[in-house]
PyMOL Python script that loads the backbone (N, CA, C, O; Angstrom):
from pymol import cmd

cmd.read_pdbstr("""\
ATOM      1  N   UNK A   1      33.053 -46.037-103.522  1.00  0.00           N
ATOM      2  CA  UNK A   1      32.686 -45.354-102.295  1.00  0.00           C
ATOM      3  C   UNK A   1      33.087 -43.875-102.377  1.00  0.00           C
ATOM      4  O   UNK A   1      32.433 -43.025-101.774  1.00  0.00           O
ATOM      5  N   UNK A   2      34.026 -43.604-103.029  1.00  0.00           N
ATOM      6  CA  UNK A   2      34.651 -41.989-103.309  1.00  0.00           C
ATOM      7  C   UNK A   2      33.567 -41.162-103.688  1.00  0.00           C
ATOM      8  O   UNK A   2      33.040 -40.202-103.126  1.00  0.00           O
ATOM      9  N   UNK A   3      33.242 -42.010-105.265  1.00  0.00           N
ATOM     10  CA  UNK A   3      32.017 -41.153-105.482  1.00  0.00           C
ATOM     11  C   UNK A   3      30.581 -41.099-104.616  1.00  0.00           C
ATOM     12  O   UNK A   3      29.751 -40.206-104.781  1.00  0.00           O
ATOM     13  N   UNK A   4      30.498 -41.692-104.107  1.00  0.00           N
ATOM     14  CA  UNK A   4      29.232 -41.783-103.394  1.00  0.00           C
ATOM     15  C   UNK A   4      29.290 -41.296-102.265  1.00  0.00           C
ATOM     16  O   UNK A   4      28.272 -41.382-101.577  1.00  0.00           O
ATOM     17  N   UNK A   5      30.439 -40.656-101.728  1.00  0.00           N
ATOM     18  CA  UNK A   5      30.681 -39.843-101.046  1.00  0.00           C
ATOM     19  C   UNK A   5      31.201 -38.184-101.483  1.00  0.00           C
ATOM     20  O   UNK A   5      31.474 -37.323-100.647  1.00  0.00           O
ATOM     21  N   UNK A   6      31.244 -38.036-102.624  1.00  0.00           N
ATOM     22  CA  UNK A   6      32.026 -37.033-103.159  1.00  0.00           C
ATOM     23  C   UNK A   6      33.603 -36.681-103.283  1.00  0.00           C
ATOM     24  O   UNK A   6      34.012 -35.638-103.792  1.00  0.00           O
ATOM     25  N   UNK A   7      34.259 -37.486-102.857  1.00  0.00           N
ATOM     26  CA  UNK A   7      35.546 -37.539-102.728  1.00  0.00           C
ATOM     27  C   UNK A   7      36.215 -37.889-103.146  1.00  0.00           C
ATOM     28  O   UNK A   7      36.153 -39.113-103.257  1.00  0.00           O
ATOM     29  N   UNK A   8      37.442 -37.193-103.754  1.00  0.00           N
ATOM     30  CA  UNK A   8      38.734 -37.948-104.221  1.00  0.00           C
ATOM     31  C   UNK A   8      39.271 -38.865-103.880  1.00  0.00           C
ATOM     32  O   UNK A   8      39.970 -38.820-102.867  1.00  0.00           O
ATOM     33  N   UNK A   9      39.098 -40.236-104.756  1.00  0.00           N
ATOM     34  CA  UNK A   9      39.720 -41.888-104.436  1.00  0.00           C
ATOM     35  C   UNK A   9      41.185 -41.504-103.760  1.00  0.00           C
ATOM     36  O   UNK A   9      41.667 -42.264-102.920  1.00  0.00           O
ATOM     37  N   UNK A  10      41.993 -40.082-104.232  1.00  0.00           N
ATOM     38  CA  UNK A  10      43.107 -40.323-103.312  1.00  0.00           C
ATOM     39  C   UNK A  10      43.039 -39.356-102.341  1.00  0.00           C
ATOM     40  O   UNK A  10      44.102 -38.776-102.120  1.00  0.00           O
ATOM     41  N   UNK A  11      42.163 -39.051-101.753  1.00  0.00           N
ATOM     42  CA  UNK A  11      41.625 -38.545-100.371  1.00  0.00           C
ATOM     43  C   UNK A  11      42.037 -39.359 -99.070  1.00  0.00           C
ATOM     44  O   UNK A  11      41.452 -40.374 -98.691  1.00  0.00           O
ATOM     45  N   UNK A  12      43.332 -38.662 -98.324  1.00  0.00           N
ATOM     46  CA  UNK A  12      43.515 -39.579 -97.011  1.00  0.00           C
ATOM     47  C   UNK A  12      42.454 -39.926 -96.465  1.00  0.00           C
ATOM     48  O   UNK A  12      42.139 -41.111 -96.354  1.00  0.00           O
ATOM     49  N   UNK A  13      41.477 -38.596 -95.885  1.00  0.00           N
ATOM     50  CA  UNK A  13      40.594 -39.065 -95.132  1.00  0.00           C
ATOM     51  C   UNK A  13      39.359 -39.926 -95.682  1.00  0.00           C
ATOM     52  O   UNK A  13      38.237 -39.676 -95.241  1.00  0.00           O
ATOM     53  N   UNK A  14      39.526 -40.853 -96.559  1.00  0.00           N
ATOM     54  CA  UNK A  14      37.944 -41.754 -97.502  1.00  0.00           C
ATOM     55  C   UNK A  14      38.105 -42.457 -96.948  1.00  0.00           C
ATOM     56  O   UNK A  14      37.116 -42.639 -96.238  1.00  0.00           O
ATOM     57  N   UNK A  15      39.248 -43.468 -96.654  1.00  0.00           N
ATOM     58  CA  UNK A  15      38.956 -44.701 -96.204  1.00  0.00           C
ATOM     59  C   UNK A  15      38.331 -44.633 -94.199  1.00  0.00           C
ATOM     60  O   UNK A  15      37.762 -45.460 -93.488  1.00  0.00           O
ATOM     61  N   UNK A  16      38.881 -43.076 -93.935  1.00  0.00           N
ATOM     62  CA  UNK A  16      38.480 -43.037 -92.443  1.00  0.00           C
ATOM     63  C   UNK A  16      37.017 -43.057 -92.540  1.00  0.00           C
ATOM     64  O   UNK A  16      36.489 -43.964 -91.898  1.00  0.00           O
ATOM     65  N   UNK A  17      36.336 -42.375 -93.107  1.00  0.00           N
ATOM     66  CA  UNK A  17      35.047 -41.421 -92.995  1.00  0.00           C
ATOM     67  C   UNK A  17      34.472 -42.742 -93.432  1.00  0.00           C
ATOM     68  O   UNK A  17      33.342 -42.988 -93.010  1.00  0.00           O
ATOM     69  N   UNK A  18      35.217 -43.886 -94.422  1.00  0.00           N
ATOM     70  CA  UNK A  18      33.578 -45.174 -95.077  1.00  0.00           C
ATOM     71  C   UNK A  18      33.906 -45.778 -94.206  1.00  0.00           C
ATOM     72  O   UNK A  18      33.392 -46.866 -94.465  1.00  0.00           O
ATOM     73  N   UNK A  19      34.592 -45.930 -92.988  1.00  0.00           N
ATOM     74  CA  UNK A  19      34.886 -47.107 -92.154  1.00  0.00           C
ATOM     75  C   UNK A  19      33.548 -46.895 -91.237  1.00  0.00           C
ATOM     76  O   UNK A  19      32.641 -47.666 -90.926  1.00  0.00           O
ATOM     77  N   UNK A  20      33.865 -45.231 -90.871  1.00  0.00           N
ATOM     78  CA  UNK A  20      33.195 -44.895 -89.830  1.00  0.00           C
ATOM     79  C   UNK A  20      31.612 -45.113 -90.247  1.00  0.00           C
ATOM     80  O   UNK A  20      30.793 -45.612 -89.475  1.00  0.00           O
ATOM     81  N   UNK A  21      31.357 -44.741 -91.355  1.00  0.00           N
ATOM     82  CA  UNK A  21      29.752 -44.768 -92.063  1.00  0.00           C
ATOM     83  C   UNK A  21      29.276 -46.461 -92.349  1.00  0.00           C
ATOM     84  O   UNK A  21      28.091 -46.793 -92.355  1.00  0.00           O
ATOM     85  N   UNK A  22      30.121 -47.185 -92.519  1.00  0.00           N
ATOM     86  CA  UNK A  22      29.655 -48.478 -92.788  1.00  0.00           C
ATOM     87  C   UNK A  22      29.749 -48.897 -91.351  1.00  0.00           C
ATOM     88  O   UNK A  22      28.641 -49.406 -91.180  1.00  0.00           O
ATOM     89  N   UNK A  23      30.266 -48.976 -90.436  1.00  0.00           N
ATOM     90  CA  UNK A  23      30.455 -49.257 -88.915  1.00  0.00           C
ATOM     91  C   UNK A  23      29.054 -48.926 -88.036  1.00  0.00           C
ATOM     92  O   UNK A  23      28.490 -49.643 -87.210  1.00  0.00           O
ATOM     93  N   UNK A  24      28.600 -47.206 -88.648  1.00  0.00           N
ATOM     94  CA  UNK A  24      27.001 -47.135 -88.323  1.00  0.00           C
ATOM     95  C   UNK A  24      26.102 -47.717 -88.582  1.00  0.00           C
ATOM     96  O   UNK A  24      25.207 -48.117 -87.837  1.00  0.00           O
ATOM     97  N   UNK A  25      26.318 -47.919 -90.417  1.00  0.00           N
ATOM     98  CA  UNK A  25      25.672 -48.601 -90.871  1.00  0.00           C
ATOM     99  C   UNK A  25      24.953 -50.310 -90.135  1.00  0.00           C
ATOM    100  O   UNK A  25      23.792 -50.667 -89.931  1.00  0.00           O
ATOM    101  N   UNK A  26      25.836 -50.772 -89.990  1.00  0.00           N
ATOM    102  CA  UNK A  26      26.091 -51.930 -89.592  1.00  0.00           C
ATOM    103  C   UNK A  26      25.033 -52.070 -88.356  1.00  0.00           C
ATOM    104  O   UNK A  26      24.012 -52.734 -88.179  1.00  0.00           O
ATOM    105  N   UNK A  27      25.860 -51.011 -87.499  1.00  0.00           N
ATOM    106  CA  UNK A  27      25.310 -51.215 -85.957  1.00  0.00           C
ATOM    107  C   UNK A  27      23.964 -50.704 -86.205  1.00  0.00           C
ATOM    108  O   UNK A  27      23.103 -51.523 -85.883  1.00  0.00           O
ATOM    109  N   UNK A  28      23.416 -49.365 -86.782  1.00  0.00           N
ATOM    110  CA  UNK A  28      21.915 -49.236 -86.424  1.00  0.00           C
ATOM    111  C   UNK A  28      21.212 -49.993 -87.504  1.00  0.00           C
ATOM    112  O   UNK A  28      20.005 -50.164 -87.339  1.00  0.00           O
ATOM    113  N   UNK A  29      21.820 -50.519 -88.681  1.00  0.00           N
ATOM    114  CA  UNK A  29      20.478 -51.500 -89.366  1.00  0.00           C
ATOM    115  C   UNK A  29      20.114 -50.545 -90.679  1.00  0.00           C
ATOM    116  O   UNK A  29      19.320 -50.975 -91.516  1.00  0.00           O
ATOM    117  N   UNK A  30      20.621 -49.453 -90.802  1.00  0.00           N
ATOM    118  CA  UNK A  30      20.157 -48.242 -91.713  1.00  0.00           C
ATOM    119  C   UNK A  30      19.883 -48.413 -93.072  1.00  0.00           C
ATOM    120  O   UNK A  30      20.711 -49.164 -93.588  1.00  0.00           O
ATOM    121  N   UNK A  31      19.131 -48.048 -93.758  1.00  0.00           N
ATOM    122  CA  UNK A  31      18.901 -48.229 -94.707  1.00  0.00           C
ATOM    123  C   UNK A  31      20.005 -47.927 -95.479  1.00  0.00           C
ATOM    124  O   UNK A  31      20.438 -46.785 -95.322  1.00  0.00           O
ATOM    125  N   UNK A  32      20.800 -48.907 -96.574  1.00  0.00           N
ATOM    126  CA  UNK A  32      21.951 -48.129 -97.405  1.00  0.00           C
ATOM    127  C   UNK A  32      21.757 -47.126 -98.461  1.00  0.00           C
ATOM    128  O   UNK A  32      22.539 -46.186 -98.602  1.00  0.00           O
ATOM    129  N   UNK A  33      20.716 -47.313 -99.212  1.00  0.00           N
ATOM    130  CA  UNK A  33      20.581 -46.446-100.153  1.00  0.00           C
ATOM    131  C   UNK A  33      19.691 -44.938 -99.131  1.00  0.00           C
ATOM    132  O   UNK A  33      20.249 -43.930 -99.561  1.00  0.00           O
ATOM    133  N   UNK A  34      19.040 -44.671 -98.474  1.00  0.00           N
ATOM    134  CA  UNK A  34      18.476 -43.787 -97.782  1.00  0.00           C
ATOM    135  C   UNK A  34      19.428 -43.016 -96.559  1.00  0.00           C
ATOM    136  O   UNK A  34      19.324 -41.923 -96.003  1.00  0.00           O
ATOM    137  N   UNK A  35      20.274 -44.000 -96.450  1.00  0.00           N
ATOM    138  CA  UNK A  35      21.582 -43.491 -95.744  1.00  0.00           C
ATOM    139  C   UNK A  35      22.148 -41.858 -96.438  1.00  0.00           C
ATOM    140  O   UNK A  35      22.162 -40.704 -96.012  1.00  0.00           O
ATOM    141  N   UNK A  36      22.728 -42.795 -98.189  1.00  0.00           N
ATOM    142  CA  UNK A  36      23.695 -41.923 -98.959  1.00  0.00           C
ATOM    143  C   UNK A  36      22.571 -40.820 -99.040  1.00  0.00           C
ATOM    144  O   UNK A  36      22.938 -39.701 -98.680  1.00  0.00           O
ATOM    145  N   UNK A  37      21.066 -40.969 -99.513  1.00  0.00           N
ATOM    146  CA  UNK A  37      20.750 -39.829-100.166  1.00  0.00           C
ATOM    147  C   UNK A  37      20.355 -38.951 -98.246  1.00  0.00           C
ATOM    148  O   UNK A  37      20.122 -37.747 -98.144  1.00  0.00           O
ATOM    149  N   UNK A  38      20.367 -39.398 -97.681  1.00  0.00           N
ATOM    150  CA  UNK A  38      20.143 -38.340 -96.194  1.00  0.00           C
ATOM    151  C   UNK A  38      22.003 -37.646 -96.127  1.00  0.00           C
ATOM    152  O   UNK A  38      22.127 -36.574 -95.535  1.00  0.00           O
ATOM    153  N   UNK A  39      22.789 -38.038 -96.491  1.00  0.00           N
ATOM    154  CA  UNK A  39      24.014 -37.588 -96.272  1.00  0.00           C
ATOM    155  C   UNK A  39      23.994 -36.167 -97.565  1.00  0.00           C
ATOM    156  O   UNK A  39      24.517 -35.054 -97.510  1.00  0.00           O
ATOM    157  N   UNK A  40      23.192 -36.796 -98.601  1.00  0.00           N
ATOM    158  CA  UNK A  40      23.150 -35.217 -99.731  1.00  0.00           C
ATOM    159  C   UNK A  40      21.518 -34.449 -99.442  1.00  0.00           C
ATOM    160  O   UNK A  40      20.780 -33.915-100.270  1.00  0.00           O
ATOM    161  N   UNK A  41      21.312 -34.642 -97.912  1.00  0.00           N
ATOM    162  CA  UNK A  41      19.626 -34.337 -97.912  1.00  0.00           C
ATOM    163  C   UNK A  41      19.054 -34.197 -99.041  1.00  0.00           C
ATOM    164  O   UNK A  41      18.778 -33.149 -99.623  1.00  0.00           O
ATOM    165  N   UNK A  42      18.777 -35.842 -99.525  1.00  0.00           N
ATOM    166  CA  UNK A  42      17.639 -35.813-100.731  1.00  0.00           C
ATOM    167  C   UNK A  42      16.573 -36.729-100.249  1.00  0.00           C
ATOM    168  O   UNK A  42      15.697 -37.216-100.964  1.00  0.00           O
ATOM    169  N   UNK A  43      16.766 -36.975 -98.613  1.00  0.00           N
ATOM    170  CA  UNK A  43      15.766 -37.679 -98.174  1.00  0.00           C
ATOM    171  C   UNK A  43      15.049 -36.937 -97.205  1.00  0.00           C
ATOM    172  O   UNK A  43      15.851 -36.338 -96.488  1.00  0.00           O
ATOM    173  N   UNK A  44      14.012 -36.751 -96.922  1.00  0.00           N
ATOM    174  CA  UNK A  44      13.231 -36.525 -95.983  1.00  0.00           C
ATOM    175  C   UNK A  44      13.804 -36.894 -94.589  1.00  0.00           C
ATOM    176  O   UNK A  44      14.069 -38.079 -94.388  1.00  0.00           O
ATOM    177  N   UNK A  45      14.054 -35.825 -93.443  1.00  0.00           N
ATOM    178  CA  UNK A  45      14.605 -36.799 -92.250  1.00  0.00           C
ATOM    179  C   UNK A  45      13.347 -37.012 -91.559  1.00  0.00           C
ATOM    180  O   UNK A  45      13.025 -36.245 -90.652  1.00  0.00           O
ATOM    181  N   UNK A  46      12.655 -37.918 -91.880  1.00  0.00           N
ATOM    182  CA  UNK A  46      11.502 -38.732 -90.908  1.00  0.00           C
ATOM    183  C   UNK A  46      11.835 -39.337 -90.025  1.00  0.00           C
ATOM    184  O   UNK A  46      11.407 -39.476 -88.879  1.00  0.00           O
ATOM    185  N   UNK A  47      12.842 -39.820 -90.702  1.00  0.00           N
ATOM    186  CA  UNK A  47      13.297 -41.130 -90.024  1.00  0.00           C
ATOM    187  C   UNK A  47      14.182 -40.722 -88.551  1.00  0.00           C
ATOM    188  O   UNK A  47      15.128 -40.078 -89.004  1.00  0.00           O
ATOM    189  N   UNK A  48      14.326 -40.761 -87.284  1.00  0.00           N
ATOM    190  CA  UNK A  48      14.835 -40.163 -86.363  1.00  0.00           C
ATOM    191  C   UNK A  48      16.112 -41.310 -86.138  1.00  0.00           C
ATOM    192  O   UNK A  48      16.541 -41.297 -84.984  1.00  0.00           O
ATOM    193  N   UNK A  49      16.874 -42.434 -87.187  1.00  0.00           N
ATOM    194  CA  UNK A  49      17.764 -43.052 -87.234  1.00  0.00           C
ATOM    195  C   UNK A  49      19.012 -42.251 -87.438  1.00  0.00           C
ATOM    196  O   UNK A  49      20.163 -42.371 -87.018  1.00  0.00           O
ATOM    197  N   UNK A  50      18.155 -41.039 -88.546  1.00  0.00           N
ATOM    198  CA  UNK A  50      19.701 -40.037 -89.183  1.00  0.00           C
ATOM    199  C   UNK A  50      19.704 -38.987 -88.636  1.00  0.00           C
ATOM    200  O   UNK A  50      20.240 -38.042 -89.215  1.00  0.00           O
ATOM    201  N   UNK A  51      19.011 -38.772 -87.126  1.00  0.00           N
ATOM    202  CA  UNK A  51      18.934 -37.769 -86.320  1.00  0.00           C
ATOM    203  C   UNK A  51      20.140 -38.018 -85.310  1.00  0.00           C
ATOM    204  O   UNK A  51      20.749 -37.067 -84.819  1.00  0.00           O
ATOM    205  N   UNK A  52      20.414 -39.175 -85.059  1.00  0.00           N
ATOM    206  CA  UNK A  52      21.425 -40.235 -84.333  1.00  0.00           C
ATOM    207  C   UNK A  52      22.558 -39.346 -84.509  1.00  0.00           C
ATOM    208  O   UNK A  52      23.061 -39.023 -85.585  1.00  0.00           O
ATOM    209  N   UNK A  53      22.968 -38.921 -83.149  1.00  0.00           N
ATOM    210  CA  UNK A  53      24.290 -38.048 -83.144  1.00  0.00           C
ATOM    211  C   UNK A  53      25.841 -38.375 -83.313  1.00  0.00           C
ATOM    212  O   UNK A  53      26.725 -37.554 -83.066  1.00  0.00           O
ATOM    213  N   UNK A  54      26.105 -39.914 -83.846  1.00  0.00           N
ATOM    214  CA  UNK A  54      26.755 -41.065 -84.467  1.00  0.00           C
ATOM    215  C   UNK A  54      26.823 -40.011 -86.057  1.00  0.00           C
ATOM    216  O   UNK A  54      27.676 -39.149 -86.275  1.00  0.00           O
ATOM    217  N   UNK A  55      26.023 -40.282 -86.713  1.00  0.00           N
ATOM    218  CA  UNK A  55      25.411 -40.255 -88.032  1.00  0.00           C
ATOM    219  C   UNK A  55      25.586 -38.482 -88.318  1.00  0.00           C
ATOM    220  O   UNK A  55      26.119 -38.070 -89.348  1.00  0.00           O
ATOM    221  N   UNK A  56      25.072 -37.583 -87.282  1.00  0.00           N
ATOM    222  CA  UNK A  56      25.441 -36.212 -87.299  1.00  0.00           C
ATOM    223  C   UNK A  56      26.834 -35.959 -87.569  1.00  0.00           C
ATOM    224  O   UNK A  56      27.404 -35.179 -88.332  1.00  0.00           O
ATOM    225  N   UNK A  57      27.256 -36.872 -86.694  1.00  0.00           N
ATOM    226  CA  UNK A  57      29.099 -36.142 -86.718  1.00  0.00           C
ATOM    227  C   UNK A  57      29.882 -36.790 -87.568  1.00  0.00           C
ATOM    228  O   UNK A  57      30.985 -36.325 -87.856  1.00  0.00           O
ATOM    229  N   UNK A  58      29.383 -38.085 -88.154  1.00  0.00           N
ATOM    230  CA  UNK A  58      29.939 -38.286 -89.483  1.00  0.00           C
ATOM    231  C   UNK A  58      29.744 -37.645 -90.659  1.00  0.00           C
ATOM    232  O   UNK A  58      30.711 -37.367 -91.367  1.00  0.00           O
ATOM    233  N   UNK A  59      28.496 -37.336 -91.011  1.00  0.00           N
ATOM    234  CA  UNK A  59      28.005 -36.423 -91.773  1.00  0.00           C
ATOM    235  C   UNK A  59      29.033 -34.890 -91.775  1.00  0.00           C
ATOM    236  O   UNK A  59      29.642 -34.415 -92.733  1.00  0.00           O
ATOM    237  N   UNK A  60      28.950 -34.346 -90.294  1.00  0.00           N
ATOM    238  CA  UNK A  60      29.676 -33.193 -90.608  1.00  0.00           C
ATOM    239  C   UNK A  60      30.930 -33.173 -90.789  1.00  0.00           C
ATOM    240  O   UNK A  60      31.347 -32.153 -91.339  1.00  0.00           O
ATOM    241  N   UNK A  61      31.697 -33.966 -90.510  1.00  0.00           N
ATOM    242  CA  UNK A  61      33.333 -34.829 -90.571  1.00  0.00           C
ATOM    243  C   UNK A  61      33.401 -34.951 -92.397  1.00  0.00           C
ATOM    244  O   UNK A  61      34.407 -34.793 -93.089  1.00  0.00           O
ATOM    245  N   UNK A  62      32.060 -35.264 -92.847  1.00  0.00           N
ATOM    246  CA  UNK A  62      32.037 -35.600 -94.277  1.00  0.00           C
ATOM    247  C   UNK A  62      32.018 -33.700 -95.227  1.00  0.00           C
ATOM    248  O   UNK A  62      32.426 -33.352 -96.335  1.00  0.00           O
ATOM    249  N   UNK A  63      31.455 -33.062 -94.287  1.00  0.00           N
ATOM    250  CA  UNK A  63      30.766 -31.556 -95.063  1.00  0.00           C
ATOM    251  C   UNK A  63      32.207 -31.113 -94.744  1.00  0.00           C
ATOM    252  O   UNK A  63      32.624 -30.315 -95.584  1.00  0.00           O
ATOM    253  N   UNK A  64      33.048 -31.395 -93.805  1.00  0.00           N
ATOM    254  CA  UNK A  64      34.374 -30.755 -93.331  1.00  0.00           C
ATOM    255  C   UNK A  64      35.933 -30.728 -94.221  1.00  0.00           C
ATOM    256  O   UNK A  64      37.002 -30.118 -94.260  1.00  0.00           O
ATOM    257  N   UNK A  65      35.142 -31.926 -94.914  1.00  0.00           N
ATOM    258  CA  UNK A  65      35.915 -32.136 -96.360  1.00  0.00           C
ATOM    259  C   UNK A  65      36.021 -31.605 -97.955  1.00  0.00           C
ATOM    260  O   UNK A  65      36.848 -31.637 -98.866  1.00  0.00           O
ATOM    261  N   UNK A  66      34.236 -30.938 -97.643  1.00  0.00           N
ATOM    262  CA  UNK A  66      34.015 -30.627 -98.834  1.00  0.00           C
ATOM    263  C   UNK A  66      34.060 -31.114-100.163  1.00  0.00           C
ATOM    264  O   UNK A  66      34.735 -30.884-101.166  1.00  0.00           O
ATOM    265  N   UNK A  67      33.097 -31.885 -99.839  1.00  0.00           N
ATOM    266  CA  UNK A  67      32.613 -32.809-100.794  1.00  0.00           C
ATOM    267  C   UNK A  67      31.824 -32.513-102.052  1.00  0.00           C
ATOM    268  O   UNK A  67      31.316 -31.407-102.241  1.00  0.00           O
ATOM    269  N   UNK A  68      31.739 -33.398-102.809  1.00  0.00           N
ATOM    270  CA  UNK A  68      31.708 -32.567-104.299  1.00  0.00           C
ATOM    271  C   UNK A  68      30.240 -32.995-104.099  1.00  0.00           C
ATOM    272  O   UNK A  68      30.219 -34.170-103.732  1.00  0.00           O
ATOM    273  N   UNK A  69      29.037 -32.479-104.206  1.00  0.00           N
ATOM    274  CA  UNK A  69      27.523 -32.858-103.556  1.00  0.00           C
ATOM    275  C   UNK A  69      27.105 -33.255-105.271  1.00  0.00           C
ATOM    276  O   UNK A  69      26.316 -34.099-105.696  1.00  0.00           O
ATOM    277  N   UNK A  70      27.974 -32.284-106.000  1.00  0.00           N
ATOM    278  CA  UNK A  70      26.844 -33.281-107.429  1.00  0.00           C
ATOM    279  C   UNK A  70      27.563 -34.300-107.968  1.00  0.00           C
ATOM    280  O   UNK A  70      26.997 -35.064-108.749  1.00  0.00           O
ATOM    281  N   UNK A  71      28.836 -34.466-107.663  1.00  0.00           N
ATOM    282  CA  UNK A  71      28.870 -35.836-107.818  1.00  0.00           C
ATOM    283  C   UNK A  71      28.036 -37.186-106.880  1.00  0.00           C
ATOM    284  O   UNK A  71      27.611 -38.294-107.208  1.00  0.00           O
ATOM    285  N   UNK A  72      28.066 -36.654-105.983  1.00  0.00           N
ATOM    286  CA  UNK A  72      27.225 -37.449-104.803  1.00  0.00           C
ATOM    287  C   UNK A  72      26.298 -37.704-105.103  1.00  0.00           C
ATOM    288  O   UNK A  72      25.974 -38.859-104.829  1.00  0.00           O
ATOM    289  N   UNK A  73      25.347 -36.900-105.790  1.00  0.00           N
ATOM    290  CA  UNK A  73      23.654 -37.278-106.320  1.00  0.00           C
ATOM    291  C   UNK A  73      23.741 -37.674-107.561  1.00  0.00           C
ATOM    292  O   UNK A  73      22.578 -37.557-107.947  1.00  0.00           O
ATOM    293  N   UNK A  74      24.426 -38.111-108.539  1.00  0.00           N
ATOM    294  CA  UNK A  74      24.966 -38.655-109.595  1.00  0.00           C
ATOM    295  C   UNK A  74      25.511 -40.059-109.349  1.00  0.00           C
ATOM    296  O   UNK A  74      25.582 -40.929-110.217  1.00  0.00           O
ATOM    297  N   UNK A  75      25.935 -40.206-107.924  1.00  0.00           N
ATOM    298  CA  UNK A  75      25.982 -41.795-107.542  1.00  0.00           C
ATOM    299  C   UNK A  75      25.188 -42.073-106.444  1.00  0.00           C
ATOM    300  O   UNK A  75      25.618 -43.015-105.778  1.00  0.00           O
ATOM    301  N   UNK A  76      24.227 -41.592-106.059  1.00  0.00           N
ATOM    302  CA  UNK A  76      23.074 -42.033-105.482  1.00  0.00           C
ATOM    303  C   UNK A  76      21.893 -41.956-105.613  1.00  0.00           C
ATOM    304  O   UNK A  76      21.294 -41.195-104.853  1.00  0.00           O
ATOM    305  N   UNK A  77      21.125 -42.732-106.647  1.00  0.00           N
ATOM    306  CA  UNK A  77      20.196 -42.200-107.292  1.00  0.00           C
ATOM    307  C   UNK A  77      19.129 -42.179-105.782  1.00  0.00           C
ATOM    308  O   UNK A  77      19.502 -42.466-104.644  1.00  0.00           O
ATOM    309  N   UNK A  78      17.959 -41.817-106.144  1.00  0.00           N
ATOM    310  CA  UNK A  78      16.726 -41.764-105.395  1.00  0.00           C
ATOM    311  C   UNK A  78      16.054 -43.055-105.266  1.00  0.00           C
ATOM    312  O   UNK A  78      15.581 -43.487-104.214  1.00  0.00           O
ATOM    313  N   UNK A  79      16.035 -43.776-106.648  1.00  0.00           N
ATOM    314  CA  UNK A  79      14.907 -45.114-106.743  1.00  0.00           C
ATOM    315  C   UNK A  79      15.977 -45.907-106.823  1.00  0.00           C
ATOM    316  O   UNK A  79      17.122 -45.657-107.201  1.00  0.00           O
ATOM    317  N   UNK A  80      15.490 -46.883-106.430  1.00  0.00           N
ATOM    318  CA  UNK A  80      16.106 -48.262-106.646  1.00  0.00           C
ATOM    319  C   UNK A  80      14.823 -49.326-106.949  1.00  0.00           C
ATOM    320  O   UNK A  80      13.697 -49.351-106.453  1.00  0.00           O
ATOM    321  N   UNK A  81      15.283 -49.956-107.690  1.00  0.00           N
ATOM    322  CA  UNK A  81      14.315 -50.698-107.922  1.00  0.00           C
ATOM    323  C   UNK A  81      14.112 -52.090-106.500  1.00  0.00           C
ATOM    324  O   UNK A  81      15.249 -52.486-106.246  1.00  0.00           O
ATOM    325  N   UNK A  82      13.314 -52.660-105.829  1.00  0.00           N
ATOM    326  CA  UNK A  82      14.054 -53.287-105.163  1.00  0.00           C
ATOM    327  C   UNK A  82      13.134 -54.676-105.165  1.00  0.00           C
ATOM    328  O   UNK A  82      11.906 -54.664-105.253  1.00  0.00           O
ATOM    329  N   UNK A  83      13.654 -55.438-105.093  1.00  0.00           N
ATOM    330  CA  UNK A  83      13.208 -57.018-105.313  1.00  0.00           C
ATOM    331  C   UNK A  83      12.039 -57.419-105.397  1.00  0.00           C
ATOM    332  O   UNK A  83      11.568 -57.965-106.395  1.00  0.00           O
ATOM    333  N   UNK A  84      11.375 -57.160-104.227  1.00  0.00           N
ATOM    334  CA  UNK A  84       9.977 -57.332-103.642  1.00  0.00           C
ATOM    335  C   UNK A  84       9.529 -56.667-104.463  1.00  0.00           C
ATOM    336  O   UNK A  84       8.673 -57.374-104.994  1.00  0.00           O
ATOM    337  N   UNK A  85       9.548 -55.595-105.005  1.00  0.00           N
ATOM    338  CA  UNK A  85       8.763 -54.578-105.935  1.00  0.00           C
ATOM    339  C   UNK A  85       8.866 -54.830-107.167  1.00  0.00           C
ATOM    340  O   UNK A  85       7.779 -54.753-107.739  1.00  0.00           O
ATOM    341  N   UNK A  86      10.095 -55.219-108.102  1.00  0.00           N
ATOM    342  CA  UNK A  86       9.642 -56.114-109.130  1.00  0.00           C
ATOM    343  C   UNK A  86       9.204 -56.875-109.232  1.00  0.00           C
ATOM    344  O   UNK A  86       9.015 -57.332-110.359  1.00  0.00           O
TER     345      UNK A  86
END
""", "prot")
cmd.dss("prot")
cmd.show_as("cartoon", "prot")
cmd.util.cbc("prot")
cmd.orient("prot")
């Protein structure tokens, strides 16, 4: 989760910030992989789920840390292959 957030595994604030992001997760249904890459805007915001002012202020709680962004896109790729599609 460090890396996929950009953050140092011994970062106090990681375990706050994935509680809070998997807790959204959870409650709005969000896509996981489209989640991480909207957190390194490598997704299109179409979607008005990651417009959700929940999701804003985690996000900026996350930029407030300064996060390492190319490690972040180095653990979140774009494609996934996904079940139905193989």
């Amino acid at each position: 989760m460090a890396n996929k957030l950009g953050l140092d595994a011994q970062d106090s604030s990681l375990k706050e910030i994935a509680d809070k992001l998997l807790l959204w997760l959870e409650k709005m249904g969000a896509d996981y992989t489209n989640t991480f890459l909207a957190l390194i805007e490598r997704l299109p915001l179409q979607d008005n789920t990651y417009n959700d002012p929940e999701f804003l202020a985690i996000k900026n709680a996350l930029y407030a840390l300064a996060p390492d962004t190319t490690l972040m896109a180095q653990n979140n790729p774009a494609f996934i292959p996904r079940n139905y599609i193989v």
